[in-house]
C-alpha positions as CSV (number, residue, x, y, z in Angstrom):
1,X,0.0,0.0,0.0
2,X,2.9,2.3,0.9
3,X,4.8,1.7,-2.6
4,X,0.7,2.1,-4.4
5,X,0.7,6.0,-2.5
6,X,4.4,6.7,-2.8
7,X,4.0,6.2,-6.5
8,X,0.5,8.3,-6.9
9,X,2.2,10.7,-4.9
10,X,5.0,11.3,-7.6
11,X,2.5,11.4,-10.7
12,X,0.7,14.0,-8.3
13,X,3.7,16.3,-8.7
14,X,3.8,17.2,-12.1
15,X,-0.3,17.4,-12.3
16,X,-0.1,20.4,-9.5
17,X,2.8,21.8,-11.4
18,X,0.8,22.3,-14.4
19,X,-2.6,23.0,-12.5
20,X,-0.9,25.9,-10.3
21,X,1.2,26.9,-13.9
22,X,-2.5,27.7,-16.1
23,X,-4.0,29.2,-12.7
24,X,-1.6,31.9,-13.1
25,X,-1.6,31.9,-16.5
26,X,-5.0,33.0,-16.8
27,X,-4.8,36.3,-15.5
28,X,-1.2,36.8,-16.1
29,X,-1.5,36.6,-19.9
30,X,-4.9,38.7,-20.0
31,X,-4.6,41.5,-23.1
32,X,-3.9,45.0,-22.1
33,X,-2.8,46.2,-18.9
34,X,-3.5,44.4,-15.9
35,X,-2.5,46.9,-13.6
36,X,-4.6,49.1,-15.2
37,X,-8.0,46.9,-14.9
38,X,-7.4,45.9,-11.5
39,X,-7.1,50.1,-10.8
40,X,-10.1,51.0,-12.5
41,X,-10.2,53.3,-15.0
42,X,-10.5,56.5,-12.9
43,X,-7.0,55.6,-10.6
44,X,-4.4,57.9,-11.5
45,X,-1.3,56.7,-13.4
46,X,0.5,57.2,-9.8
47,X,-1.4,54.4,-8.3
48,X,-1.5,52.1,-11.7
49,X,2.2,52.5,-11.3
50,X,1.8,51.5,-7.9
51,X,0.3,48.1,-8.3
52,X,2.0,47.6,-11.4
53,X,5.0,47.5,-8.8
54,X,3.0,46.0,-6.2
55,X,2.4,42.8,-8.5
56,X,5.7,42.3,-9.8
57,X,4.4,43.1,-13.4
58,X,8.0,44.5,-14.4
59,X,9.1,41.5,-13.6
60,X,9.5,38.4,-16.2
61,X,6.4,35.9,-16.6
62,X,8.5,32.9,-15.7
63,X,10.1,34.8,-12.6
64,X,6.3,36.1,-11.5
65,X,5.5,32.6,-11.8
66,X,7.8,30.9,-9.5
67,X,7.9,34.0,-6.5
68,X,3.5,33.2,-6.8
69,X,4.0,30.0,-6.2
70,X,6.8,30.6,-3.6
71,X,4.1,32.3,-1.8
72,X,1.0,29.9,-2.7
73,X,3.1,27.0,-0.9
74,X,3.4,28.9,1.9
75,X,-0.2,29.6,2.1
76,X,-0.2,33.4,0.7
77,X,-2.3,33.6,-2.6
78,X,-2.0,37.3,-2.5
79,X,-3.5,40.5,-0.8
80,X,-6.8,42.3,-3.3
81,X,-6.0,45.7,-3.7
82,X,-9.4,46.4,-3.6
83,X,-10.5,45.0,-0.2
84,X,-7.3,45.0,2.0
85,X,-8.1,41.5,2.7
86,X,-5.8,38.4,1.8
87,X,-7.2,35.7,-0.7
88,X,-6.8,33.2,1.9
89,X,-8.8,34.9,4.4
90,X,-11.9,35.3,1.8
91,X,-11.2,31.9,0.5
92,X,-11.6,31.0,4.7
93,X,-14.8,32.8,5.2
94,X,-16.6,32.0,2.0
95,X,-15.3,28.1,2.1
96,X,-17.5,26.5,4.8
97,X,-20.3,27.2,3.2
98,X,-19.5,25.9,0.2
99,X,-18.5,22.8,2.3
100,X,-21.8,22.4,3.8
101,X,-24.0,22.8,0.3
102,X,-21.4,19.8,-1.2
103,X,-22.0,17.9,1.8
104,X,-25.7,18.0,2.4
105,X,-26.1,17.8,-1.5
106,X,-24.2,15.1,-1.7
107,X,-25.8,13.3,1.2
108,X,-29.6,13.9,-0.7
109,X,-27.8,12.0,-3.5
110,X,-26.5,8.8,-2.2
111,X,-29.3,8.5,0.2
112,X,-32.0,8.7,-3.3
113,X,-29.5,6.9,-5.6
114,X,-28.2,3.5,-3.5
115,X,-32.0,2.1,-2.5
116,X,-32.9,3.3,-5.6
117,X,-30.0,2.2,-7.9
118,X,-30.2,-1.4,-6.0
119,X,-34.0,-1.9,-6.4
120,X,-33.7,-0.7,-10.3
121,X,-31.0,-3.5,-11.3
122,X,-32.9,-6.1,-9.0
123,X,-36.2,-6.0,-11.0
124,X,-34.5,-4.4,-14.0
125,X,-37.5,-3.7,-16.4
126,X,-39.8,-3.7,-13.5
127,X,-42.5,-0.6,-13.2
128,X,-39.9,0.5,-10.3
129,X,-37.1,0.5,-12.8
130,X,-39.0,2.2,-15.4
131,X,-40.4,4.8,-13.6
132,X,-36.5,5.8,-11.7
133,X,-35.5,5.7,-15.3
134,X,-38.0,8.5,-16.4
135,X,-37.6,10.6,-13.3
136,X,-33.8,10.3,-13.8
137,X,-33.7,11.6,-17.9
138,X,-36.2,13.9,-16.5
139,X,-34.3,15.5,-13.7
140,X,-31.5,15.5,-15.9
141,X,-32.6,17.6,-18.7
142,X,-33.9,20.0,-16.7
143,X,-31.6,22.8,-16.0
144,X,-30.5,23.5,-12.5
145,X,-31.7,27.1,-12.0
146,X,-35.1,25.9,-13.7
147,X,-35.2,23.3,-10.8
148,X,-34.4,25.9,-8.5
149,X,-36.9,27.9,-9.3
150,X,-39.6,25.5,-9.3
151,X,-38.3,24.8,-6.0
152,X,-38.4,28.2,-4.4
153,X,-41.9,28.2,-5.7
154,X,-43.5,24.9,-4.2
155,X,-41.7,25.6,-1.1
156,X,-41.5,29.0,-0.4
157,X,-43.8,30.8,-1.9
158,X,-46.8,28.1,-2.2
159,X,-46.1,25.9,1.3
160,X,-43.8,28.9,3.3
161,X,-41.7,25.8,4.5
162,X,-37.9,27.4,4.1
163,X,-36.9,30.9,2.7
164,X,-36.2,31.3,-0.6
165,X,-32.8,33.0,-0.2
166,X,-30.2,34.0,2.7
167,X,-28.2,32.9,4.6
168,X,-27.8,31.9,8.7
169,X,-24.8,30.5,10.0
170,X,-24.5,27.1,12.0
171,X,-23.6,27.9,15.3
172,X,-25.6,31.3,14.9
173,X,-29.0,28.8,14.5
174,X,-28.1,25.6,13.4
175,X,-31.9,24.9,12.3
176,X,-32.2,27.9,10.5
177,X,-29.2,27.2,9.1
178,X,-30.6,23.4,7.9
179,X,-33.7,25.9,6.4
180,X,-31.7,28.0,4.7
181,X,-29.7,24.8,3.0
182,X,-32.7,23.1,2.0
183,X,-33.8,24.7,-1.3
184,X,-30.0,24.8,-2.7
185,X,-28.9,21.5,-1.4
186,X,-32.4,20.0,-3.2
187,X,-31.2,21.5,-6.3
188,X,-28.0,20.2,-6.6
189,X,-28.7,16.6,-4.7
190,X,-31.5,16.0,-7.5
191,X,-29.3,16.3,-10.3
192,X,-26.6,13.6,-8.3
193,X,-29.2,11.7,-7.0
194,X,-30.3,11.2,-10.7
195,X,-27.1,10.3,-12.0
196,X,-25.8,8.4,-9.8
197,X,-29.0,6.0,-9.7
198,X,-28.6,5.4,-13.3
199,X,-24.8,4.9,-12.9
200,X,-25.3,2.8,-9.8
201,X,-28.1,0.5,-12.3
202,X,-26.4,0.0,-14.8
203,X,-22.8,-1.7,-12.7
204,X,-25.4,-3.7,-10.6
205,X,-27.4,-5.1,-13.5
206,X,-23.8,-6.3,-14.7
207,X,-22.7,-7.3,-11.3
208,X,-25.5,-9.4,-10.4
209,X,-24.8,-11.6,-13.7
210,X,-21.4,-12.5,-12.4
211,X,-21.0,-15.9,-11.3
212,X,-19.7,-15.6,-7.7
213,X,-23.6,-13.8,-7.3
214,X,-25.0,-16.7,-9.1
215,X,-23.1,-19.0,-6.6
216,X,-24.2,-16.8,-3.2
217,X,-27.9,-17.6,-4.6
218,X,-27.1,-21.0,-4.9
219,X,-26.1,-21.1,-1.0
220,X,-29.4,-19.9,-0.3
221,X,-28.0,-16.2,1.2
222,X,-30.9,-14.0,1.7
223,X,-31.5,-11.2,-1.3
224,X,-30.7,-8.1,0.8
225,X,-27.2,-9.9,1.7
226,X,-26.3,-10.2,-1.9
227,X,-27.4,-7.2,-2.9
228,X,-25.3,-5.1,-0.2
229,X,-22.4,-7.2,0.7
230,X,-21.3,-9.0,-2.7
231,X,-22.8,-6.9,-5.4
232,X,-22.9,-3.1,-3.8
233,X,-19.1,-2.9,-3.4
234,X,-18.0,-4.2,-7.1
235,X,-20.8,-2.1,-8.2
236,X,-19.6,1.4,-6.9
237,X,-15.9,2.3,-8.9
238,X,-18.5,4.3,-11.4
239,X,-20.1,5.8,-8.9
240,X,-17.2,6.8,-7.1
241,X,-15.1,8.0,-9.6
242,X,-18.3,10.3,-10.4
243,X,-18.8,11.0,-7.1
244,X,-15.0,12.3,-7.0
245,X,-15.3,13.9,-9.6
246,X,-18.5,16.1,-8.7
247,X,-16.9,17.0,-5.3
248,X,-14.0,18.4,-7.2
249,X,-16.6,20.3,-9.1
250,X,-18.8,21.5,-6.4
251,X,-15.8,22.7,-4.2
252,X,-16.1,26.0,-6.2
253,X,-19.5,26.2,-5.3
254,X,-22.4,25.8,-7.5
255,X,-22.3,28.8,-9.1
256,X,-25.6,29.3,-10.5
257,X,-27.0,28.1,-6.8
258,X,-25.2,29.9,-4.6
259,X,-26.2,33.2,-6.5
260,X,-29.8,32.1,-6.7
261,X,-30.1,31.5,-3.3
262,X,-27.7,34.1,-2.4
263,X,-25.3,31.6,-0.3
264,X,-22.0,33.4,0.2
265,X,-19.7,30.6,-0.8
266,X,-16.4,30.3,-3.1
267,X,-18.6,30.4,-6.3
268,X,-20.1,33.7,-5.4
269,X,-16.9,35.1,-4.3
270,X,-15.5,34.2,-7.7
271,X,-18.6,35.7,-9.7
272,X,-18.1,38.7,-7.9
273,X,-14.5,39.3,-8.1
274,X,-14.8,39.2,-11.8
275,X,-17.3,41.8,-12.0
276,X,-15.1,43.7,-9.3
277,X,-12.2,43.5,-11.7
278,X,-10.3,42.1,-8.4
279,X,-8.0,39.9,-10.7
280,X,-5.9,39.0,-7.7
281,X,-8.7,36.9,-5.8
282,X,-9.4,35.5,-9.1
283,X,-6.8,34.0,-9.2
284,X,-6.3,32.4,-5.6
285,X,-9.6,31.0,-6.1
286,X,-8.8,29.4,-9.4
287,X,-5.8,27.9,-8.1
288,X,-7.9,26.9,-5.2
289,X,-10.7,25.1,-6.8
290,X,-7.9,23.3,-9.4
291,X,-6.0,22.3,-6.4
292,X,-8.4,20.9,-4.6
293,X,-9.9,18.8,-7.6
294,X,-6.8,17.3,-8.3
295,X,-6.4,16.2,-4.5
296,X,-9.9,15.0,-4.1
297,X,-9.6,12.7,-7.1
298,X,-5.9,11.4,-5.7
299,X,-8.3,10.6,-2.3
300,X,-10.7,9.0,-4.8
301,X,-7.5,6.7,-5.9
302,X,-6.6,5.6,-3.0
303,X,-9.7,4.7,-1.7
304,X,-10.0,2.4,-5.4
305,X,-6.7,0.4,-3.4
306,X,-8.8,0.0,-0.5
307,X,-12.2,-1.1,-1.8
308,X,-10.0,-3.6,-4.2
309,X,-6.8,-4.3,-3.1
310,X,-5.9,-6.1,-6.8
311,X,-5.5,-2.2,-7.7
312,X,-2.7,-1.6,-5.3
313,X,-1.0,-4.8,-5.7
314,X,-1.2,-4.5,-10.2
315,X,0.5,-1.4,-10.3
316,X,2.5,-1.6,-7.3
317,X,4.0,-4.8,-9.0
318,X,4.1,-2.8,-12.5
């Protein structure tokens, strides 16, 4: 297992090498003067001049690159000129929240999907199956803010269960704060829920024609057992690597959510610092976000070795 992480740990490397690299890249290599738009266009050439200095933009792209990165290491993405306040810090404020929308979103997915996904392959065909199948393309053609919105109505405005928008913090109210989640974790666990029950399906439906299942049925094991103990686990590398993957994803925030519902999370701080112009916490957050994708999906990795330890032991022995 050691010589399975030491070697993901060294392809990791080069992928956060080139991650961190384009993060810069993307507002480094920007047309006209950066300086300028992070100024505004009514600062004075005296201050442009300033944060032209302030940002090292004299200096080389390749040498702006690696004293960034210097920093980023060390856990300094930069100070906006605009606010006063480090990246890190906003990343800090804004971050739990988007923490807690992944997390309870995610949570309304597996919860839907696994009964769901399990009963579909069981009677696959069945009026069960067919009608998860429907809901499922249905959900997913929908778009997310029309979801939303359909959701703020029913439950809102029609039933006065939850508010539409705001935000409360946990250990301010922590039921106001489950209130305030609702609506935007719906939103976002319908769409998982959805595909994951049709991922889930379709590895189960292939699972349960192995012959080791064929064998547990012969020995008289009870449905549920085979269901949840032999075919659940060979069944779930999909749906992991999904579920990895949509983590990664969701770590910026939902963007079109979190503005919806006004939730003050990383996707809204990054929609607003582009209209601000605040190139700086762009940045950081961009880097962020890559960051953290690459290392949840690493996570996801080693958790393949553990579900199956063949994994570790093939390419540990390649």
């Amino acid at each position: 297992m050691l010589t399975f992480v030491r070697g993901k740990a060294l392809h990791l490397v080069p992928v956060l090498f080139v991650v961190t690299c384009f993060s810069f890249l993307l507002t480094s290599l920007l047309p006209g003067d950066i300086a300028q738009v992070m100024a505004g266009p009514n600062a004075t050439s005296q201050s442009v001049a300033a944060l032209r200095k302030e940002l090292q933009l004299d200096q080389p792209l390749p040498l702006r690159y690696v004293s960034w990165l210097g920093k980023a290491v060390r856990g300094d993405l930069g100070t906006s000129p605009r606010s006063q306040t480090t990246v890190v810090d906003s990343i800090k404020e804004r971050l739990p929240i988007s923490l807690e929308l992944l997390l309870l979103a995610e949570l309304i997915g597996l919860v839907v999907a696994i009964p769901i996904g399990i009963a579909s392959a069981y009677r696959a065909g069945g009026l069960l199956d067919q009608a998860a199948s429907g809901a499922a393309f249905g959900v997913l053609a929908i778009p997310g803010f029309v979801v939303a919105i359909v959701l703020i109505y029913l439950f809102a405005v029609q039933l006065d269960l939850v508010p539409a928008t705001g935000y409360t913090p946990f250990l301010t109210d922590p039921f106001a704060n489950l209130r305030s989640f609702f609506l935007p974790a719906l939103t976002v666990g319908l769409g998982e829920a959805a595909a994951y029950t049709r991922l889930l399906r379709s590895d189960m439906i292939a699972t349960l024609q192995e012959d080791y299942i064929a064998m547990a049925r012969a020995k008289g094991l009870p449905t549920w057992h085979i269901l949840v103990r032999h075919a659940l686990k060979p069944s779930s590398f999909t749906l992991l690597t999904v579920l990895g993957i949509n983590i990664g994803r969701l770590m910026g925030g939902a963007l079109i959510v979190e503005t919806i519902f006004a939730l003050p999370g990383i996707g809204r701080l990054l929609v607003e610092s582009i209209y601000a112009r605040d190139l700086m916490v762009v940045q950081g957050v961009v880097a962020f976000v890559a960051v953290a994708f690459v290392l949840v999906n690493f996570g996801v990795d080693l958790l393949y070795a553990v579900l199956d330890p063949r994994i570790r032991h093939g390419r540990a022995l390649a």
